[in-house]
Backbone as CSV, one residue per row, in Angstrom:
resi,resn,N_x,N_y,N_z,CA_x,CA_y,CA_z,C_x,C_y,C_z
1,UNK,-2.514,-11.743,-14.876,-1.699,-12.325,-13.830,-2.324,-13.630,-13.347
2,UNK,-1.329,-14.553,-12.730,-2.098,-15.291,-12.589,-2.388,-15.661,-11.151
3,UNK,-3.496,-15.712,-10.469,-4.043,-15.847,-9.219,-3.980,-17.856,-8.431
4,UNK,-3.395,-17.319,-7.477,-3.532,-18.569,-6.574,-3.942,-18.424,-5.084
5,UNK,-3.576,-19.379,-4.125,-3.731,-19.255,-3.190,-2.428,-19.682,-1.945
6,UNK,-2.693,-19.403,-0.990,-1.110,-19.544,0.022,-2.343,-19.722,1.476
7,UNK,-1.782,-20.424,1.904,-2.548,-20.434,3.577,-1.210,-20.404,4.483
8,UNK,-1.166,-19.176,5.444,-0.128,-18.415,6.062,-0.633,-18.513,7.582
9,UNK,-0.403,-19.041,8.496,-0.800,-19.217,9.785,-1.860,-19.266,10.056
10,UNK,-2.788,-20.202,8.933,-4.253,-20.682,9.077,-4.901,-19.647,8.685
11,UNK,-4.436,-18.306,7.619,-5.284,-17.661,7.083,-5.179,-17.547,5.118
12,UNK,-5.783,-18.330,4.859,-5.750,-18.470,3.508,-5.351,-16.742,2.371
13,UNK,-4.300,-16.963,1.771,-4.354,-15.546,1.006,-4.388,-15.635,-0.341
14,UNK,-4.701,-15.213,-0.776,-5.176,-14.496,-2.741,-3.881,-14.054,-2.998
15,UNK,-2.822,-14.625,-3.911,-2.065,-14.118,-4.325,-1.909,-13.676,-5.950
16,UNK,-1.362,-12.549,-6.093,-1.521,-12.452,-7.567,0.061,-12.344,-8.248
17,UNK,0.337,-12.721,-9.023,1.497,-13.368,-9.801,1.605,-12.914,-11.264
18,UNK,2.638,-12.527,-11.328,2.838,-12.159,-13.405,4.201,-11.616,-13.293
19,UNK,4.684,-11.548,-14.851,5.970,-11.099,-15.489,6.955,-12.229,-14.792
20,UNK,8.372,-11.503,-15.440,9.434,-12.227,-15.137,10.395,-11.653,-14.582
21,UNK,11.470,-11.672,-13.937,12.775,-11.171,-13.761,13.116,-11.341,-12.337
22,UNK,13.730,-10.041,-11.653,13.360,-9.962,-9.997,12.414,-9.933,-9.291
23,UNK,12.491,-10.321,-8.027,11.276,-10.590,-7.750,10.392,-8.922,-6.804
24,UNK,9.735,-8.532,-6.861,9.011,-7.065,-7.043,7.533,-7.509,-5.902
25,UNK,7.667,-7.261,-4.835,6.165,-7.669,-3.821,6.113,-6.265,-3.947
26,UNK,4.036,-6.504,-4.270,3.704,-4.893,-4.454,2.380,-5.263,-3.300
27,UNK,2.741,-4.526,-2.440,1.379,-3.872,-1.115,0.245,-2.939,-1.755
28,UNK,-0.999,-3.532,-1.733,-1.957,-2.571,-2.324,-2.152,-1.670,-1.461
29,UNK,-3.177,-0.481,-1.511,-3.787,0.558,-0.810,-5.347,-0.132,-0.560
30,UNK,-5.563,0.845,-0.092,-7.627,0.457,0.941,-8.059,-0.254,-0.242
31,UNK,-8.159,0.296,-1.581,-9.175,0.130,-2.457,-8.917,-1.672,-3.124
32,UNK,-8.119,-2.205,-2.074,-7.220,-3.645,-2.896,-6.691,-3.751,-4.485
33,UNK,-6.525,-5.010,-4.702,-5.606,-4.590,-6.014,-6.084,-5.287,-6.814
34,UNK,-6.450,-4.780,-8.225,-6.832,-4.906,-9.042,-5.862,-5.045,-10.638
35,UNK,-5.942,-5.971,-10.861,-4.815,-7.405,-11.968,-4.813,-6.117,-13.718
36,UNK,-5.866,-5.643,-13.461,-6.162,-5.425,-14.756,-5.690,-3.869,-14.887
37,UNK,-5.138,-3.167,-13.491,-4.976,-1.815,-14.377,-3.657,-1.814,-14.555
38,UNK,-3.710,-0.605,-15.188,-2.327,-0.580,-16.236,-1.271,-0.278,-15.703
39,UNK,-1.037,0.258,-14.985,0.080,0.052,-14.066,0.676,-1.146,-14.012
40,UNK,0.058,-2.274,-13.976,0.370,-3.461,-13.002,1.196,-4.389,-14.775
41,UNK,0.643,-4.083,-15.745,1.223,-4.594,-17.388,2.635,-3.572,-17.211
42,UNK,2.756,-2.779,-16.560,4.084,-1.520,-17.029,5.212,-2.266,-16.490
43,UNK,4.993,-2.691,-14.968,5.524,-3.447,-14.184,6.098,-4.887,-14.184
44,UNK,4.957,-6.064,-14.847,5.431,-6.941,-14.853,6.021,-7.108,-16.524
45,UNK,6.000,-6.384,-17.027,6.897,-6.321,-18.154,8.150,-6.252,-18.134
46,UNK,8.306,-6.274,-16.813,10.487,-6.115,-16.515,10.332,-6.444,-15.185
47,UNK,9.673,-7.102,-14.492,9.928,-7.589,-13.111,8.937,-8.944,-12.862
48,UNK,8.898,-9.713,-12.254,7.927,-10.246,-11.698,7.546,-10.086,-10.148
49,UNK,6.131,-9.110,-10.754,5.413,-9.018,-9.538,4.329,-10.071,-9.016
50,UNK,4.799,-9.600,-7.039,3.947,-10.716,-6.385,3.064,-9.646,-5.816
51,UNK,1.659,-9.874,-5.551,0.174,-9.097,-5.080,0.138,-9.534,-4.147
52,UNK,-0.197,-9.890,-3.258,-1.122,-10.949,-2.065,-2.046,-9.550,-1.986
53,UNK,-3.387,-10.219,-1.777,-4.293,-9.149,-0.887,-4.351,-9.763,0.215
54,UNK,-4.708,-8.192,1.127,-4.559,-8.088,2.681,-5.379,-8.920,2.869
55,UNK,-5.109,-9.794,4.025,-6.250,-10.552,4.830,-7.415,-9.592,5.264
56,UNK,-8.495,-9.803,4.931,-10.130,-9.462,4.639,-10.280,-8.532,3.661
57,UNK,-9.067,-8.436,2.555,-9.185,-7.807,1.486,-9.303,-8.602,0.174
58,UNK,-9.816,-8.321,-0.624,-10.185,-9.275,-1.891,-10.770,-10.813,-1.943
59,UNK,-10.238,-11.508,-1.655,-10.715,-13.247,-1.160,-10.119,-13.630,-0.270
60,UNK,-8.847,-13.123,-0.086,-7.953,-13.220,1.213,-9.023,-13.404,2.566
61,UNK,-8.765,-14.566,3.681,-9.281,-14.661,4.757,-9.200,-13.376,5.966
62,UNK,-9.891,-13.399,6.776,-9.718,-12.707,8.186,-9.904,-13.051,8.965
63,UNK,-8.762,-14.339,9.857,-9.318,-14.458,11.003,-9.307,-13.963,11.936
64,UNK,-10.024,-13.792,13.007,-10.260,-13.351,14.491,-9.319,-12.598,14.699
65,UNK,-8.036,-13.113,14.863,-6.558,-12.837,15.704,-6.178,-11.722,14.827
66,UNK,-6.423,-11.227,13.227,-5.823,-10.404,12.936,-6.717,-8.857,13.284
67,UNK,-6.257,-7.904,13.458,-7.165,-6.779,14.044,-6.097,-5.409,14.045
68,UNK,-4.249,-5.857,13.390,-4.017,-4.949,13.331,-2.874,-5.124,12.243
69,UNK,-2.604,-4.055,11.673,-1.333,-4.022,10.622,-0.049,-4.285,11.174
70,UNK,0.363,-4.166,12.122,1.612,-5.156,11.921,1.049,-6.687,12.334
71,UNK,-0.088,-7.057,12.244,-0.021,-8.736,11.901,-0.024,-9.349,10.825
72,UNK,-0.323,-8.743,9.986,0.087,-8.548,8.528,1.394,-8.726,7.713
73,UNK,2.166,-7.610,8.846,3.878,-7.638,8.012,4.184,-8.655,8.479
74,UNK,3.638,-9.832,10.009,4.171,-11.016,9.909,3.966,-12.025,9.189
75,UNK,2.628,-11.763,8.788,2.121,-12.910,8.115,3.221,-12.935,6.765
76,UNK,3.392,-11.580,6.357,3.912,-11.573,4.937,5.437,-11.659,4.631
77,UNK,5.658,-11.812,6.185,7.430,-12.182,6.300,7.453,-13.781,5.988
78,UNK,6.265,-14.255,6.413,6.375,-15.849,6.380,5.896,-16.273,4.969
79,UNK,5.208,-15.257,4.532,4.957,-15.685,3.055,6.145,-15.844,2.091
80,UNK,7.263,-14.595,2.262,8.214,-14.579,1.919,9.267,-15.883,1.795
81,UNK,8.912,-16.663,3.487,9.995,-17.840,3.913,9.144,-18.908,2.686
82,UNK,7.569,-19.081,2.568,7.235,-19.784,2.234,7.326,-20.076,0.591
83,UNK,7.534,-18.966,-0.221,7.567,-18.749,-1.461,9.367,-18.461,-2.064
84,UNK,9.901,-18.790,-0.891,11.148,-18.756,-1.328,12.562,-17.262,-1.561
85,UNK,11.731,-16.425,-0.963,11.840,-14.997,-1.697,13.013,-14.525,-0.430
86,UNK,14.053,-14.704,-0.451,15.333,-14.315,0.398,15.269,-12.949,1.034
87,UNK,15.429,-12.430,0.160,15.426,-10.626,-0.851,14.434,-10.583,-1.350
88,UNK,13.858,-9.122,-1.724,13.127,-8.419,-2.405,12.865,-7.167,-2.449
89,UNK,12.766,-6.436,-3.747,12.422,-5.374,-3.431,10.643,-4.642,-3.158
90,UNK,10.351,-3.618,-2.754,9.233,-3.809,-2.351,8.451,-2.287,-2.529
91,UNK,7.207,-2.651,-3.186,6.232,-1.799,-3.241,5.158,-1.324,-2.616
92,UNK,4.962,-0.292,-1.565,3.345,-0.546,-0.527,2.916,0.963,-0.970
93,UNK,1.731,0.751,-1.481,0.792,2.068,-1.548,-0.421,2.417,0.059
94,UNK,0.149,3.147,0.330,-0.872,3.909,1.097,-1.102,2.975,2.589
95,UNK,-1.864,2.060,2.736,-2.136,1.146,4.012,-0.935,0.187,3.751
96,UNK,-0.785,-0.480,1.957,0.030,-0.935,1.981,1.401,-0.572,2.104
97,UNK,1.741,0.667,2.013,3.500,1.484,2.484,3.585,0.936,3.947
98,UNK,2.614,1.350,5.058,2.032,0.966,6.176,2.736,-0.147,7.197
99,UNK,1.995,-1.282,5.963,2.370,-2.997,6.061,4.194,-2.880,5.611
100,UNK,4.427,-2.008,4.588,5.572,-2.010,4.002,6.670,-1.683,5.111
101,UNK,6.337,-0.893,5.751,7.180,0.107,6.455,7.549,-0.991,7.900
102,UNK,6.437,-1.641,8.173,6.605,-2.206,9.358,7.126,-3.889,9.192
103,UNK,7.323,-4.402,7.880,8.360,-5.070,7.449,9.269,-4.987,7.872
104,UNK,10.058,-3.562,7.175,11.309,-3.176,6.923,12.112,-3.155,8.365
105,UNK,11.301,-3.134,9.225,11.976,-2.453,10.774,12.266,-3.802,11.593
106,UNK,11.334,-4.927,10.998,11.724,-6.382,11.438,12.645,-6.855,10.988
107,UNK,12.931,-7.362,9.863,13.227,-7.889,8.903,14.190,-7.198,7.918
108,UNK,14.816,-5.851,7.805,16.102,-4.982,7.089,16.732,-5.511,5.916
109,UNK,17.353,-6.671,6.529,18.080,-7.581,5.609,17.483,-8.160,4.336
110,UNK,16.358,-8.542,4.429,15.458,-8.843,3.299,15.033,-8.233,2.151
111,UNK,15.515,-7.249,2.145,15.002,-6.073,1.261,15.469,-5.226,0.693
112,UNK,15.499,-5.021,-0.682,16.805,-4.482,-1.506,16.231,-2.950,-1.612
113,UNK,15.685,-2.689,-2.882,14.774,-1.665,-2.643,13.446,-1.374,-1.898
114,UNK,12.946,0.272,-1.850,11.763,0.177,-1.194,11.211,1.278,-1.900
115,UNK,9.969,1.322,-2.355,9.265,2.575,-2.626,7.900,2.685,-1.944
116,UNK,7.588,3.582,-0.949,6.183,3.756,-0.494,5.837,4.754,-1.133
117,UNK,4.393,4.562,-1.414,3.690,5.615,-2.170,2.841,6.243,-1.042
118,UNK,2.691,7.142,-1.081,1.379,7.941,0.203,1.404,7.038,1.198
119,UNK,2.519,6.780,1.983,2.150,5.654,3.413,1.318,6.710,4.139
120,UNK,0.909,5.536,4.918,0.399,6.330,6.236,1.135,5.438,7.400
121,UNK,0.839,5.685,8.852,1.040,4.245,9.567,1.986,5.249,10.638
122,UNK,2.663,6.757,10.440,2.999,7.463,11.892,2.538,8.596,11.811
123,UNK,3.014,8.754,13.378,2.218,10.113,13.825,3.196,11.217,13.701
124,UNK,2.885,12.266,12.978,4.129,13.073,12.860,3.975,14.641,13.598
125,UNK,2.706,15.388,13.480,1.933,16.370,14.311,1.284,16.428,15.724
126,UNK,1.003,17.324,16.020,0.238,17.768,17.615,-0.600,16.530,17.521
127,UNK,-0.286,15.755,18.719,-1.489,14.690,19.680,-2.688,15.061,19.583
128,UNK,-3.048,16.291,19.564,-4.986,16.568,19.072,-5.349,16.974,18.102
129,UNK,-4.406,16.706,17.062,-4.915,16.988,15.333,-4.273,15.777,14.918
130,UNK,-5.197,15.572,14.073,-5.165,14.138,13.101,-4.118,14.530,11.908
131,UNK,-3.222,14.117,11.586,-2.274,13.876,10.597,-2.674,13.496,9.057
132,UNK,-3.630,12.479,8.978,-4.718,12.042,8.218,-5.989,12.661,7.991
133,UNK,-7.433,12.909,7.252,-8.402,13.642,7.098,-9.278,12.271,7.910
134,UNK,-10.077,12.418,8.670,-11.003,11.603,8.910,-11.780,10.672,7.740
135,UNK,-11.375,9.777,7.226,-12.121,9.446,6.013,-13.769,8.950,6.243
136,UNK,-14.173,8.763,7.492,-15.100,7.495,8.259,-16.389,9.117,8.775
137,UNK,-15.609,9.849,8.330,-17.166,11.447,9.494,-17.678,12.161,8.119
138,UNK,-17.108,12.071,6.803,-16.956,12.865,5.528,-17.922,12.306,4.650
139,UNK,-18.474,12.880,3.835,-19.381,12.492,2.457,-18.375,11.394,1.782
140,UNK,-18.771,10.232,1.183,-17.798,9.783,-0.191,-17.522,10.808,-0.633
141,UNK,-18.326,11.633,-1.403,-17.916,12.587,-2.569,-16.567,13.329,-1.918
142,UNK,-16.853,13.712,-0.579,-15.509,14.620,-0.075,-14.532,13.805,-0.013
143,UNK,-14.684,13.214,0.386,-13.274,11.461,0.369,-12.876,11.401,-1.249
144,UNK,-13.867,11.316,-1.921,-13.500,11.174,-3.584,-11.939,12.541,-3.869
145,UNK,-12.868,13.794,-3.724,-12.158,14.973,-3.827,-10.968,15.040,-3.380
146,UNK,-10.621,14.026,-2.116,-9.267,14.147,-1.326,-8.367,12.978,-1.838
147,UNK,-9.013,12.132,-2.841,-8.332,10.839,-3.220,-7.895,11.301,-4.457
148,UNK,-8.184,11.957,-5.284,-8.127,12.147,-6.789,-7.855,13.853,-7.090
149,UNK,-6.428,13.532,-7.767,-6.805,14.451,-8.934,-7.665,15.310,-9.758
150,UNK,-8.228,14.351,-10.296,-9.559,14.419,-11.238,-10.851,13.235,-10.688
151,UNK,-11.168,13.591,-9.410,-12.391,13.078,-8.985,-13.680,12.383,-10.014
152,UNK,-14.073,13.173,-10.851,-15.145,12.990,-11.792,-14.117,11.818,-12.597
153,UNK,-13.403,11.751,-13.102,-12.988,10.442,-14.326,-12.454,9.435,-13.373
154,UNK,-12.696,9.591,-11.839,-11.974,8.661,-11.579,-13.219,7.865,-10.780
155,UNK,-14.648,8.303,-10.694,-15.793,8.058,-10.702,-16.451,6.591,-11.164
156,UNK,-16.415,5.763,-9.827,-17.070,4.087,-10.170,-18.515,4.296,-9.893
157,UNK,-18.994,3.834,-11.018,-20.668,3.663,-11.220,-20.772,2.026,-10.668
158,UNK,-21.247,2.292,-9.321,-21.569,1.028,-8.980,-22.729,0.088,-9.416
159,UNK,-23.708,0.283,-10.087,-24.663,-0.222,-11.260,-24.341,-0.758,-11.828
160,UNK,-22.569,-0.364,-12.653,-22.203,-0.976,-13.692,-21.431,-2.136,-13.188
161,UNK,-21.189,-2.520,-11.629,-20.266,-3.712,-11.123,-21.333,-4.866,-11.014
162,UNK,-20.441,-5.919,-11.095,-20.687,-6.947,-10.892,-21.188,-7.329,-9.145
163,UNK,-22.179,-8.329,-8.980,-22.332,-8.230,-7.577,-20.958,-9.004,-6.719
164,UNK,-20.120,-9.510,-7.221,-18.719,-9.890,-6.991,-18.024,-8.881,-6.535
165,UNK,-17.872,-8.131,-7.418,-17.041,-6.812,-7.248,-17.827,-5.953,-6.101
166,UNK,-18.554,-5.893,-5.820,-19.375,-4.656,-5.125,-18.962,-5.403,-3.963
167,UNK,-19.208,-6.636,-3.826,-18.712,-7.527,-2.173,-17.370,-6.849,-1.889
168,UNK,-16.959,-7.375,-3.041,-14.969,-6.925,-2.643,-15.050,-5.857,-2.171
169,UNK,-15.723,-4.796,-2.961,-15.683,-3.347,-2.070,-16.088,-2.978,-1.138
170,UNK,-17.066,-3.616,-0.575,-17.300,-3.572,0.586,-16.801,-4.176,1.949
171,UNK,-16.100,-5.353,1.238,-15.301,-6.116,2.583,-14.091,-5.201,2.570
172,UNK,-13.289,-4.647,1.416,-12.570,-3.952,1.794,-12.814,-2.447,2.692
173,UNK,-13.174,-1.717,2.245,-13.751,-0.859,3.250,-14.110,-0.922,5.111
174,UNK,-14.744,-2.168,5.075,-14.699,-2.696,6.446,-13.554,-3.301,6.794
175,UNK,-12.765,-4.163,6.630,-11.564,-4.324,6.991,-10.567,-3.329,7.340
176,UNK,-10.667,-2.256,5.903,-9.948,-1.087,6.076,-10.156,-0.747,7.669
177,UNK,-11.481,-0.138,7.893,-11.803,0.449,9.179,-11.289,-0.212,10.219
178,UNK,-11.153,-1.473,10.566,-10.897,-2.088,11.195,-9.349,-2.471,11.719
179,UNK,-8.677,-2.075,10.832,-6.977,-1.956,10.679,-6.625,-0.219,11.214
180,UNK,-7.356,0.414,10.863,-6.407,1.905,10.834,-8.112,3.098,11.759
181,UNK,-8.909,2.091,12.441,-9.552,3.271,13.288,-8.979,3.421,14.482
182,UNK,-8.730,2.545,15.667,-8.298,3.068,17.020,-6.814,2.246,16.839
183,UNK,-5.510,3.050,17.185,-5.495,4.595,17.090,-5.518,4.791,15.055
184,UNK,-5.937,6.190,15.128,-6.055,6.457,13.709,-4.821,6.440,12.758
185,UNK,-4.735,5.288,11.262,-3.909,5.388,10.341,-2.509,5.699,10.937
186,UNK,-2.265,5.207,12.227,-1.063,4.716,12.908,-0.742,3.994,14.055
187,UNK,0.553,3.485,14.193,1.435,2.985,15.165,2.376,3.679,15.938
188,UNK,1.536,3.903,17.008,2.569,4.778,17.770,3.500,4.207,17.839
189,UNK,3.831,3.015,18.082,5.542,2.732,18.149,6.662,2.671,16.767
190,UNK,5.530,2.521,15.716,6.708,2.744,14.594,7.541,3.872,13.685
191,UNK,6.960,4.637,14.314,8.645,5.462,14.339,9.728,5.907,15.405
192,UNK,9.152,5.016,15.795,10.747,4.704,16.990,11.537,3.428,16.052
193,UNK,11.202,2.670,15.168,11.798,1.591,14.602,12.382,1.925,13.531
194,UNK,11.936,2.985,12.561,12.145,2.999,11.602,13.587,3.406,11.240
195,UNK,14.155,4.305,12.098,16.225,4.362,12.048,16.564,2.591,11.360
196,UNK,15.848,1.507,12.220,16.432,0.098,11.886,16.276,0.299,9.936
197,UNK,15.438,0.918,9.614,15.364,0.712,7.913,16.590,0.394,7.521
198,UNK,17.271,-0.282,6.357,18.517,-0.343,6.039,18.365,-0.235,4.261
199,UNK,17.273,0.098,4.179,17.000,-0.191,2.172,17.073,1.294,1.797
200,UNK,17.661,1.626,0.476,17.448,2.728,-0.426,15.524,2.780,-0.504
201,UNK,15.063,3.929,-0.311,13.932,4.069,-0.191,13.806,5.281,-0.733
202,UNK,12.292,5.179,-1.597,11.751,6.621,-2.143,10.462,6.877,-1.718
203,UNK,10.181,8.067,-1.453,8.655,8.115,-1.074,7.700,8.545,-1.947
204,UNK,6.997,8.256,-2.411,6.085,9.206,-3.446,4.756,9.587,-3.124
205,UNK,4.250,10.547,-3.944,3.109,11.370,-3.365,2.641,11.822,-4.653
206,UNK,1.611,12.002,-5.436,0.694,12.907,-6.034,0.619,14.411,-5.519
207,UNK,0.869,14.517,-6.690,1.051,16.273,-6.172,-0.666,17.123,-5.241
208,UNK,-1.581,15.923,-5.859,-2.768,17.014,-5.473,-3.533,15.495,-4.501
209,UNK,-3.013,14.734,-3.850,-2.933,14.159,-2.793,-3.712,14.816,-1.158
210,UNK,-5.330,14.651,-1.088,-5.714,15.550,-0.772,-5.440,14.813,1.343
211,UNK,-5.072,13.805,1.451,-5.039,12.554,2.338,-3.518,12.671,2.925
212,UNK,-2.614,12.428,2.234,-1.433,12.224,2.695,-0.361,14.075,2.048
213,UNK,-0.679,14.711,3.134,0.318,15.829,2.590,2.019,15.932,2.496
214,UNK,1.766,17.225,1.697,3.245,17.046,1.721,4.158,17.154,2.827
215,UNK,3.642,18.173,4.189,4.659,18.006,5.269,4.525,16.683,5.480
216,UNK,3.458,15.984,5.493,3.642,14.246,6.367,4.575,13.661,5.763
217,UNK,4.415,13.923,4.341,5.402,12.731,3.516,6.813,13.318,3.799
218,UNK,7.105,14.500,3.929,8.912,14.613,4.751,8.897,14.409,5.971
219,UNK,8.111,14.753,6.812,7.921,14.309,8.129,8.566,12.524,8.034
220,UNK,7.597,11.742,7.618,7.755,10.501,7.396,8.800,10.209,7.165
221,UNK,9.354,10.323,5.743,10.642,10.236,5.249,11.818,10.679,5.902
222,UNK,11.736,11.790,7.053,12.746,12.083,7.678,13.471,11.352,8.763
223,UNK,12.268,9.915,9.141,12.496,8.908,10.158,12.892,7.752,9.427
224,UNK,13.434,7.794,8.117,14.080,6.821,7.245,15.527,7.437,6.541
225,UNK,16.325,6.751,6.873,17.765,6.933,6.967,18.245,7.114,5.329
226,UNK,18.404,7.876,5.115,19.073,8.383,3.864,17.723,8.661,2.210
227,UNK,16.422,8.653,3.168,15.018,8.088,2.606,14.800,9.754,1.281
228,UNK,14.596,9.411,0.359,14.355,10.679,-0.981,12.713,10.536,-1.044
229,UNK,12.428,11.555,-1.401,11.220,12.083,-1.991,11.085,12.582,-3.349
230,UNK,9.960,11.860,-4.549,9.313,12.356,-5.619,8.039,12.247,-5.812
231,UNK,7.345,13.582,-6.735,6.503,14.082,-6.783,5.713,13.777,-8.171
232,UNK,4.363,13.152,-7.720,3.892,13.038,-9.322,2.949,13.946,-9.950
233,UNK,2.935,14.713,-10.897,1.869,15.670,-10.962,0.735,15.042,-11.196
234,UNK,-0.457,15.630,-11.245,-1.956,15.638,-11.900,-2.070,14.374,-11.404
235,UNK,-2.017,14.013,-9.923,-2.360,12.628,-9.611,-2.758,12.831,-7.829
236,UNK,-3.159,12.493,-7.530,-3.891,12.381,-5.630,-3.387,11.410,-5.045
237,UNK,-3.971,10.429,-4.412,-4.137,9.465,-3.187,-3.398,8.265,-3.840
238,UNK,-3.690,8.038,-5.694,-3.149,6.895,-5.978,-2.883,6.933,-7.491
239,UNK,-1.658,7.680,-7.252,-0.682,7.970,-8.611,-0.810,7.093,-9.607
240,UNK,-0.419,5.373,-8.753,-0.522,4.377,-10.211,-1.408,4.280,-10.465
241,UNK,-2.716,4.919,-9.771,-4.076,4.894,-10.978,-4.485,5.670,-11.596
242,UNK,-4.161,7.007,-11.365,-4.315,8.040,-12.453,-3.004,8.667,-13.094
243,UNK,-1.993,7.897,-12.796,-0.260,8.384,-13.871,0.183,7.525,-13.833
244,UNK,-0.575,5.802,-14.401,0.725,4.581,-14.498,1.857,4.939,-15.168
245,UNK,1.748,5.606,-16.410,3.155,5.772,-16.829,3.903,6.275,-16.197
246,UNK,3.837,7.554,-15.477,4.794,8.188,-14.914,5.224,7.641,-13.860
247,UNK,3.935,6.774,-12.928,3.992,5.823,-11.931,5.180,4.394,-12.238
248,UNK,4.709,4.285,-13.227,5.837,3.077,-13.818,6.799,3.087,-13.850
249,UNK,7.239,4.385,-14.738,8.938,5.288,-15.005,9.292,5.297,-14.053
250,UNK,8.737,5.422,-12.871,9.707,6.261,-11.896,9.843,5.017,-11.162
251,UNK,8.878,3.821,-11.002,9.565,2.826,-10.026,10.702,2.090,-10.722
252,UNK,10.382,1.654,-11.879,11.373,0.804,-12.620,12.723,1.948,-12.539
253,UNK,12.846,3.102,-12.485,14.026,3.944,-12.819,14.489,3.729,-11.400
254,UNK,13.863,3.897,-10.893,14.312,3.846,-8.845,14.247,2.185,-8.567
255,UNK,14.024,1.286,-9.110,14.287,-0.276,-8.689,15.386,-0.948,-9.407
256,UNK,15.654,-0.031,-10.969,16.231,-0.735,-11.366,16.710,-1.951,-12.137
């Protein structure tokens, strides 16, 4: 794909670019987005997808003023004005469904399809239980176990990264925290918005998804107006990385 840059209300962003056709904005999850997995070849083989990483995610800037996820869906409404993009349909995994979701409730008209994968971003249970697993009080390894499927193959030997890459992972991680700790992996006000949705929307989930369960994901989906649910097997926290194909099939079959 090919990588550029966009400066969006004085915060410079990393955009990533490939394929051809309609135009396809895909929202990464915590772990940012990465050009090279296979998912992302399934995709721009019949669409052209647009990446941006989150501001203080990947090379993308962070300034000061940003500190919460819906400053984000503005920034990326204006990216939209700036790149020309009327319409679109739209992809957000996990933080990115999040950013996705709180688009949609501004902005309706803009947006043809929608698929969130494992959003997070409302509160759907009792005020003194977390909806989400604490990811920030837990071992990695237990975080690993709740992200994956198959934990062990999905296992980064950080030895073997580049000291480039190890930055990225670490600015992401801190940023992460910084977007979704007080209040936790939500917006209390956005599901009072979400009736405004007006797009065909699917939700998806990994069947062994140890982070985003299955009541949340109908919970969720039930505050989106005419909103379907599918299920991917032998996959966790982030389907298009351990089932691109099936991950693939099912968006291109549901986008169209």
């Amino acid at each position: 794909m090919k990588r550029t840059t966009v400066t969006i209300a004085n915060c410079e962003l990393e955009i990533h670019e490939g394929g051809s056709g309609a135009p396809l904005l895909f929202l990464h999850p915590g772990a940012g987005f990465r050009a090279n997995d296979p998912y992302v070849a399934l995709l721009t083989a019949h669409r052209r997808v647009i990446a941006p990483s989150h501001p203080g995610f990947g090379t993308s800037q962070l300034p000061d003023w940003i500190d919460h996820v819906d400053d984000i869906a503005h920034i990326y409404l204006e990216l939209m004005d700036k790149m020309g993009l009327a319409k679109v349909d739209l992809i957000g995994c996990s933080i990115g469904g999040w950013i996705a979701a709180e688009m949609l409730t501004k902005a309706p008209e803009r947006f043809g399809k929608v698929m969130l994968v494992a959003p997070v971003g409302v509160k759907t249970g009792p005020t003194d239980k977390l909806d989400i697993p604490d990811i920030y009080v837990m071992p990695p390894a237990d975080v690993q176990a709740l992200m994956f499927h198959d934990p062990a193959k999905m296992a980064v030997d950080p030895s073997k990264l580049k000291d480039e890459e190890l930055a990225v992972m670490a600015r992401n991680r801190e940023t992460l925290a910084l977007l979704v700790w007080e209040p936790y992996m939500h917006n209390p006000k956005l599901r009072r918005r979400l009736h405004r949705v007006a797009s065909p929307t699917l939700f998806v989930r990994g069947e062994s998804d140890g982070l985003v369960s299955a009541a949340y994901l109908e919970a969720y989906a039930a505050l989106v107006p005419g909103a379907i649910i599918a299920t991917i097997p032998q996959a966790g926290h982030a389907p298009q990385i351990e089932q691109p194909q099936a991950f693939a099939q099912i968006a291109l079959d549901f986008l169209g």
